[in-house]
C-alpha positions as CSV (number, residue, x, y, z in Angstrom):
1,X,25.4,9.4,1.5
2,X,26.7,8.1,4.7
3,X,26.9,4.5,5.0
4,X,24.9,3.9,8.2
5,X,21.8,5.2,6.2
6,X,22.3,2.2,3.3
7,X,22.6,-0.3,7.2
8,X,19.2,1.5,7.9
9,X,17.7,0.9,4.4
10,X,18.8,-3.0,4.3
11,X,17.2,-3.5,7.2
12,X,14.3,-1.8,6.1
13,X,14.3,-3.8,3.0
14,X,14.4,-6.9,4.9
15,X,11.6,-6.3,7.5
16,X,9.7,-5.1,3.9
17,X,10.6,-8.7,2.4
18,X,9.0,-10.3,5.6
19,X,6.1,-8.9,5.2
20,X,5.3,-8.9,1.8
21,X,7.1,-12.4,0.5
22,X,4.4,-14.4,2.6
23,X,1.5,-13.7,0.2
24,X,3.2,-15.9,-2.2
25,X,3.7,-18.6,-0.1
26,X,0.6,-19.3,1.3
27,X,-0.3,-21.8,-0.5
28,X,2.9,-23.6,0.3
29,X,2.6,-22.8,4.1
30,X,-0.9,-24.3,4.1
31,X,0.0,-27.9,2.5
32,X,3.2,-27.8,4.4
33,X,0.9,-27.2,8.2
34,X,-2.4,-29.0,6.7
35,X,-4.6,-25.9,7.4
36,X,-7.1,-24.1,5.4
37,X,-6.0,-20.8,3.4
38,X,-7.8,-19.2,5.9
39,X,-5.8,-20.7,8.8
40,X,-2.8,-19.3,7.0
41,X,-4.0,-16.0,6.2
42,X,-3.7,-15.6,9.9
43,X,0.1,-15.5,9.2
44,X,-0.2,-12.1,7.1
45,X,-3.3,-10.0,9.7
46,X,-1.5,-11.4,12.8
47,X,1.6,-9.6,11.6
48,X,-0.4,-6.9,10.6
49,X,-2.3,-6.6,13.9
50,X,1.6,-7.2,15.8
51,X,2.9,-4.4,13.9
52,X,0.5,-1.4,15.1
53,X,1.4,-3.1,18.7
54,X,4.8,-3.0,18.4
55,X,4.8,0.1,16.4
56,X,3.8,1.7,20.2
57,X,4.6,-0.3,22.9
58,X,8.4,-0.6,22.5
59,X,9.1,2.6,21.0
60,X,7.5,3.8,24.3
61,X,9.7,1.1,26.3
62,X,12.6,2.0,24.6
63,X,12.4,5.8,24.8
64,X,15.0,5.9,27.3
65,X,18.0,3.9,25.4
66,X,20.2,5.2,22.9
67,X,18.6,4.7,19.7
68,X,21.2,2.3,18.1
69,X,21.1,0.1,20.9
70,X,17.9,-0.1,20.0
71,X,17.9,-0.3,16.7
72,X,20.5,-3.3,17.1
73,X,17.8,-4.8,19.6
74,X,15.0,-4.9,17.0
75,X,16.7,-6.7,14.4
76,X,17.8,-9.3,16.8
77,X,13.9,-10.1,17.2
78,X,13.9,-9.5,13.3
79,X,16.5,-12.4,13.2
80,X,15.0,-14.6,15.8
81,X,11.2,-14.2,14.4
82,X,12.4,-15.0,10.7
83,X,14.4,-17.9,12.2
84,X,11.6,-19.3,14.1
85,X,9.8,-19.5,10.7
86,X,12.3,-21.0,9.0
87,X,12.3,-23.7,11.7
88,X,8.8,-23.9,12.4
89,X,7.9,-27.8,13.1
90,X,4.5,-26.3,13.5
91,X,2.0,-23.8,12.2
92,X,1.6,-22.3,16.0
93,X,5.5,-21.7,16.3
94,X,5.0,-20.3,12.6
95,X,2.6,-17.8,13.6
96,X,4.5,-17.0,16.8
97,X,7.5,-16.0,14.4
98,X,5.2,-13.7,12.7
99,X,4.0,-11.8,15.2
100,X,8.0,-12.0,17.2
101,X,9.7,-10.4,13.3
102,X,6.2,-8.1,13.1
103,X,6.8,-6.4,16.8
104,X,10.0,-4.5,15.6
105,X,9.0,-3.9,12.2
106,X,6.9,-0.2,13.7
107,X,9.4,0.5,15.9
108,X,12.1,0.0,13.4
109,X,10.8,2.5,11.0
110,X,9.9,5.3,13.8
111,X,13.4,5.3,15.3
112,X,14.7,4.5,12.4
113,X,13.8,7.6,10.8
114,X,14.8,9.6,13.8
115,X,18.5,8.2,13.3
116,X,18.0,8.4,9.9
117,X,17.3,12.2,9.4
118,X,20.1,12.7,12.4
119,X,22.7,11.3,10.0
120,X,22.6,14.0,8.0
121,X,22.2,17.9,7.8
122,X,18.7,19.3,8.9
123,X,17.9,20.3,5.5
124,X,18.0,16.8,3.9
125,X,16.1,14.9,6.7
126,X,13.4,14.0,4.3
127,X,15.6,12.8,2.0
128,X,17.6,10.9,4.5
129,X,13.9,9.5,5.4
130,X,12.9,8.6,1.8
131,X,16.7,6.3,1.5
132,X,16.0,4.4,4.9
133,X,12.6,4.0,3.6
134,X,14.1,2.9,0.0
135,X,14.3,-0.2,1.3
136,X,10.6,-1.1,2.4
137,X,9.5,0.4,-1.2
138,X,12.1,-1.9,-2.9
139,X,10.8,-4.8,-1.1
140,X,7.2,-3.7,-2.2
141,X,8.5,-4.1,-5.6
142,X,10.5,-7.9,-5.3
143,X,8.8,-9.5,-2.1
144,X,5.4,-11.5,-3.4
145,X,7.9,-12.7,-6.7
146,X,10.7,-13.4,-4.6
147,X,9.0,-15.4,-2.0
148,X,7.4,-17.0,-5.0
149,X,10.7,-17.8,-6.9
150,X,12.6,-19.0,-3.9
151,X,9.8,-20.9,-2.6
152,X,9.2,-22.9,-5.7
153,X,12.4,-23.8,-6.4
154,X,14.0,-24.7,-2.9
155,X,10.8,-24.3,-0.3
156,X,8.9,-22.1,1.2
157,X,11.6,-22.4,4.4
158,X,14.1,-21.2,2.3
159,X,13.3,-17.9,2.2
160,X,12.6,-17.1,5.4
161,X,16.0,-18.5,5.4
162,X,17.3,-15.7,2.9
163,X,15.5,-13.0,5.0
164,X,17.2,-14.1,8.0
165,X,20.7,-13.7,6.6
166,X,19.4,-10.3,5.1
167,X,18.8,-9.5,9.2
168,X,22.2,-10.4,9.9
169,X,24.1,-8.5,7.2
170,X,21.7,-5.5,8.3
171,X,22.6,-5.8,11.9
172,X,26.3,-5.8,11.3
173,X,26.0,-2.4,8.8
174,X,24.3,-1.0,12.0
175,X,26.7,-2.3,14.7
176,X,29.5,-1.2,12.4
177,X,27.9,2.1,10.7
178,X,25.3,3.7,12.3
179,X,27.6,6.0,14.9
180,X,26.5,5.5,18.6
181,X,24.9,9.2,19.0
182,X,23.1,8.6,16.1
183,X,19.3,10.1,16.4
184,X,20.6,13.1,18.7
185,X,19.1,15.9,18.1
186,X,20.9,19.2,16.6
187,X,22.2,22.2,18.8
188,X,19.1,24.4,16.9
189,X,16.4,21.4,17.8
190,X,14.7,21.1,20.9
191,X,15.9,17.9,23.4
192,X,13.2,15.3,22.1
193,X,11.2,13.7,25.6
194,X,12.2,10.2,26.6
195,X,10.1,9.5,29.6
196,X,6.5,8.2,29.1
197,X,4.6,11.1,30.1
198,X,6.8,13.9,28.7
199,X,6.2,11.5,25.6
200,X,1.9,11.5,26.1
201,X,2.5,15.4,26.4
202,X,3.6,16.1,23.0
203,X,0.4,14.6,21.7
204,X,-1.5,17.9,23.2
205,X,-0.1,19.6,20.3
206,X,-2.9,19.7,17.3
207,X,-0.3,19.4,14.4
208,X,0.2,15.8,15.8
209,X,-3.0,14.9,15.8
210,X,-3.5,16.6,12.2
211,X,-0.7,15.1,10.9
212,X,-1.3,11.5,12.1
213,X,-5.1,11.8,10.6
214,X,-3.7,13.1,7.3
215,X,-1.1,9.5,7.5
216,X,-4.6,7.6,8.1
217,X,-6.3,8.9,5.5
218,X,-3.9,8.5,2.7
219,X,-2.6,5.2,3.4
220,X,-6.5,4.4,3.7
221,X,-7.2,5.9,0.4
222,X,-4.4,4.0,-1.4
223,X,-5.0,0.3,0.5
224,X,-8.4,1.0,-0.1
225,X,-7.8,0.8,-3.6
226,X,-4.8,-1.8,-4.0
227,X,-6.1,-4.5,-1.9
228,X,-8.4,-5.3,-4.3
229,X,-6.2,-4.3,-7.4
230,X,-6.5,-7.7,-8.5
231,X,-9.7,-8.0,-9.2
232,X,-10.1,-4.7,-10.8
233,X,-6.9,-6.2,-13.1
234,X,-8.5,-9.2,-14.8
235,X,-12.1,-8.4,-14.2
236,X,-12.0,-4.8,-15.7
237,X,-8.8,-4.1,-17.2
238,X,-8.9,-7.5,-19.1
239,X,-5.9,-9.0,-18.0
240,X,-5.0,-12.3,-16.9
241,X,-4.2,-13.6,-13.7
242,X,-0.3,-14.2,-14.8
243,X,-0.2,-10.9,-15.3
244,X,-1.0,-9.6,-12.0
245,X,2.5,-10.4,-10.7
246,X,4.4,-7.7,-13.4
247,X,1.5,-5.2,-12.8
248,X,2.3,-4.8,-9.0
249,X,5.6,-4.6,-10.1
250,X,5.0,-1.9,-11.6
251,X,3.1,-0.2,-8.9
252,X,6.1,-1.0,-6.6
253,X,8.4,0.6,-9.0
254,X,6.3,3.8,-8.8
255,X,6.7,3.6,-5.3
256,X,9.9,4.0,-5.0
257,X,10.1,6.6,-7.6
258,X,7.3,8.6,-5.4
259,X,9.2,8.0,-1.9
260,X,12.4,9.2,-4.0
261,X,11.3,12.2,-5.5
262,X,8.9,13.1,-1.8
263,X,11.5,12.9,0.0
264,X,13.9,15.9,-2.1
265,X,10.7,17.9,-2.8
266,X,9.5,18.2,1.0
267,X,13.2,19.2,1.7
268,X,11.9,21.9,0.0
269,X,8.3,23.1,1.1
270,X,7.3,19.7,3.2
271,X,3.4,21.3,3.4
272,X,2.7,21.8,-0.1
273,X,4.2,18.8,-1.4
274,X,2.2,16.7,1.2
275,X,-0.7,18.5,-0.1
276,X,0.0,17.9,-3.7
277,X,1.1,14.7,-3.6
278,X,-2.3,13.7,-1.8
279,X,-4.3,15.4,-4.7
280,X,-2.3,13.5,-7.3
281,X,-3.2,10.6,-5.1
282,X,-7.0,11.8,-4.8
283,X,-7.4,12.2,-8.6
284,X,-5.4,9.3,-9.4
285,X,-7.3,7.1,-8.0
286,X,-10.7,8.7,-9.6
287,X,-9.4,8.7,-12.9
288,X,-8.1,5.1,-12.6
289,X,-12.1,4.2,-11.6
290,X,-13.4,5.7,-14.9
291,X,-10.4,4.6,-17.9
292,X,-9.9,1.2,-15.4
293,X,-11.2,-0.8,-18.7
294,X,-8.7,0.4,-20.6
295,X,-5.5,-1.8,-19.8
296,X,-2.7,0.6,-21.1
297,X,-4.3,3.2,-19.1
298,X,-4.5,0.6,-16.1
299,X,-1.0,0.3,-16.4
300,X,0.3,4.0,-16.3
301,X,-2.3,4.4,-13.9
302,X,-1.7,1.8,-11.8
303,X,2.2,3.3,-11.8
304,X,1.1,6.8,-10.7
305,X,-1.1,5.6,-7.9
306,X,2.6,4.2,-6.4
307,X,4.3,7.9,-7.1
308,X,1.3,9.7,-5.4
309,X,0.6,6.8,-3.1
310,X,4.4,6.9,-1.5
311,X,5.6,10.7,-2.1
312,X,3.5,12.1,1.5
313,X,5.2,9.6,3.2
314,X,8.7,11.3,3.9
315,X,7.2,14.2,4.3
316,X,4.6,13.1,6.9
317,X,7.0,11.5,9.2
318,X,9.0,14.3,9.3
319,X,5.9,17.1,10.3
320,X,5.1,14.2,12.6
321,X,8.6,14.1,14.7
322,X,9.1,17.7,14.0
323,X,5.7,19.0,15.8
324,X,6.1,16.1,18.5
325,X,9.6,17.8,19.0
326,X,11.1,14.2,18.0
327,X,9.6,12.1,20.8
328,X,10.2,8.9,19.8
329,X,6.3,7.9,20.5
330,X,5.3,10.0,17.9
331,X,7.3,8.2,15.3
332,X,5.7,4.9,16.2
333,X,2.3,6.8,16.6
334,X,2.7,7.6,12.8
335,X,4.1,4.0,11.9
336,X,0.3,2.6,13.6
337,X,-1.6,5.6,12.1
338,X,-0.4,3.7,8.7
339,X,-1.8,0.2,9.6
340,X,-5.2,1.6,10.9
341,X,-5.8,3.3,7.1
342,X,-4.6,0.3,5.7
343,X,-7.1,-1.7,7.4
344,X,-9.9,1.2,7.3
345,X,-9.2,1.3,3.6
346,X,-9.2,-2.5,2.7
347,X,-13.0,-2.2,5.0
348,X,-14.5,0.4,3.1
349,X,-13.2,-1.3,-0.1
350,X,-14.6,-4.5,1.0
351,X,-18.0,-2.6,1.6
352,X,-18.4,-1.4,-1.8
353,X,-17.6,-4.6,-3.3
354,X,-19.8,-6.6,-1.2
355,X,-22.7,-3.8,-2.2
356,X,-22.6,-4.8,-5.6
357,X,-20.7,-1.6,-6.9
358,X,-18.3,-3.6,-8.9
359,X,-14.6,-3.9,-8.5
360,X,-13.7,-0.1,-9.8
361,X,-15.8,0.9,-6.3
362,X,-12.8,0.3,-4.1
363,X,-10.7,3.2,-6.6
364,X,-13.6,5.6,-6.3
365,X,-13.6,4.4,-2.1
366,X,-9.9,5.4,-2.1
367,X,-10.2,8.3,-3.9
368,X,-12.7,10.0,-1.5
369,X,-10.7,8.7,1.2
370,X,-7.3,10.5,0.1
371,X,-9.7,13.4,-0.7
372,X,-10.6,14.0,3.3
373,X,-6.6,13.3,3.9
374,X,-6.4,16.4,1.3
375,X,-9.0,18.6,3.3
376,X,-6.7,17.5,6.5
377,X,-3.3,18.4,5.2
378,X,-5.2,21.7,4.4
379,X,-6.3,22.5,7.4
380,X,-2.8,20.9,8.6
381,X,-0.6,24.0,7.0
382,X,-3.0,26.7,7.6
383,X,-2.7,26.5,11.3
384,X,1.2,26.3,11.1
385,X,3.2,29.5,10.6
386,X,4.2,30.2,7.2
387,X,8.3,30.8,8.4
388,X,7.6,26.7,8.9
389,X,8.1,25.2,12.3
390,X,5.5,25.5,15.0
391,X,1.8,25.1,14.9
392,X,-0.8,28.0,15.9
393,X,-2.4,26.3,18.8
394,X,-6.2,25.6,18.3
395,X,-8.6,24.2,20.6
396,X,-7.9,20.6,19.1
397,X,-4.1,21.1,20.9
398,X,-4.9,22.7,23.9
């Protein structure tokens, strides 16, 4: 495994850490400012919100630079956001932290995973994908306990702290690692666009679109279900709220076992696995709504909703860069296609909660959710040839 690919999954892990640690140190945050817990929920959307920016404004600013400058550029905003936090004599300058660490966190991933799969040979791009990604699936797994832990013991400014000396180390692996041609494409791929508009062009192709709806979809399908996972936990499954924290862990192990295992397997036939992995997600989901008050089945359930949940993601990324002929704009596209099925997914959830449908309502939400991602992906690989490669042009990419 070459090393600059472990320097691209650190820093993944600690832009993951940033975004997830906060959710246990609300609380902290709150008392610490003296605002409500709505006040400092702010901290967690606004990053959100700052992400899906980012994620296409300065992968389209940047287009023209070599990639590892700008890789090198992001996580000196990482740095300076999480430092800002640490610092903060304010809840404003707080917030402006967030949103400073959240603007590199899209574009991080979407050039990230064009350098990432350039590191290696074209048949192990996925792969190469799935280890940079690694790192945002591990810090899935340790982020809300870590933040807790460290916060409780030393303060909530210590780990922002930590996370900003996880930056660091993950800036020098790339200064030192990542080599400066990195993200280049092969002599047998086509010279990916830099300018703006040559960027807006590869959007005409349908895959792109087809591919980003299917990234939508599925993330919306799975948020849709795990943002209220909680509730389902210890007002159908029977378990406590203590317990919550060991349960997600275990979803966020599964995650990293799915991004793992996606990543070899669409190596192999990227279309079908995308399309399987979105049915294991689909019937998941369903079959976690009807055994959800059983809580051994909640807990192998709540394991294969991560596999499913994660395993399209290599894959997607890939078709998406592939089809886009590795415009950089695409990458970020797919990194904001994410967020928007996050949030669409937490809405519809929300809905059938609020309708009185009971907290199993957001699994059977999710599940129809990944179910139209399924009917996508479908439609997705029969329009492109079966030799793999290039779409058959419909009316949608004309």
């Amino acid at each position: 495994m070459p090393t600059g690919l472990v320097a691209l999954a650190l820093g993944g892990f600690g832009i993951g850490l940033t975004e997830f640690l906060i959710a246990g140190l609300l609380p902290q945050v709150a008392a610490g400012f003296a605002v409500s817990e709505a006040v400092a929920g702010r901290l967690i959307s606004g990053y959100a919100l700052s992400v899906a920016v980012g994620a296409i404004v300065l992968t389209a600013a940047t287009a023209r630079l070599p990639r590892k400058q700008v890789l090198v550029g992001l996580l000196v905003l990482f740095v300076i956001g999480n430092l800002l936090s640490a610092i903060a004599p304010s809840y404003g300058v707080m917030l402006l932290g967030r949103i400073v660490a959240a603007l590199c966190h899209g574009s991080f991933f979407g050039i990230g995973s064009l350098v990432a799969r350039g590191l290696v040979a074209p048949e192990r791009k996925s792969r190469a994908v799935a280890v940079m990604f690694a790192g945002l699936t591990v810090a899935n797994v340790l982020g809300v306990p870590f933040g807790a832990l460290v916060g409780e013991r030393w303060g909530w400014r210590a780990a922002f702290w930590a996370v900003t000396a996880i930056g660091l180390v993950a800036l020098a692996g790339i200064v030192v690692y990542v080599p400066g041609g990195a993200g280049r494409t092969s002599p047998t791929e086509p010279v990916p666009p830099t300018g703006l508009r040559a960027q807006v062009g590869a959007f005409r192709t349908g895959q792109v679109w087809l591919t980003l709806a299917a990234t939508a979809l599925g993330y919306g399908g799975m948020f849709g279900a795990f943002t209220y996972i909680a509730y389902t936990f210890t007002e159908v499954s029977g378990f406590s709220s203590g317990d919550v924290g060991w349960l997600l862990m275990v979803y966020g192990v599964g995650l990293v076992v799915g991004n793992l295992f996606g990543g070899r397997a669409a190596d192999q036939d990227r279309d079908r696995t995308l399309v399987l992995a979105l049915v294991g997600l689909a019937v998941t989901l369903a079959v976690f709504g009807l055994l959800a008050a059983d809580a051994t089945a909640s807990v192998v359930l709540v394991f294969l909703m991560g596999v499913f949940g994660f395993a399209s993601v290599p894959g997607l990324i890939t078709r998406v860069t592939d089809y886009a002929q590795g415009a950089p704009l695409a990458a970020g596209a797919n990194v904001s296609a994410s967020n928007i099925g996050n949030a669409l997914g937490a809405w519809a959830g929300g809905l059938a909660i609020t309708a009185g449908l009971g907290y199993t309502a957001p699994l059977y939400v999710g599940a129809g959710i990944a179910l139209t991602s399924v009917a996508v992906m479908i439609v997705a690989a029969h329009r492109a040839k079966p030799a793999g490669g290039q779409a058959r042009e419909s009316a949608v990419g004309r």
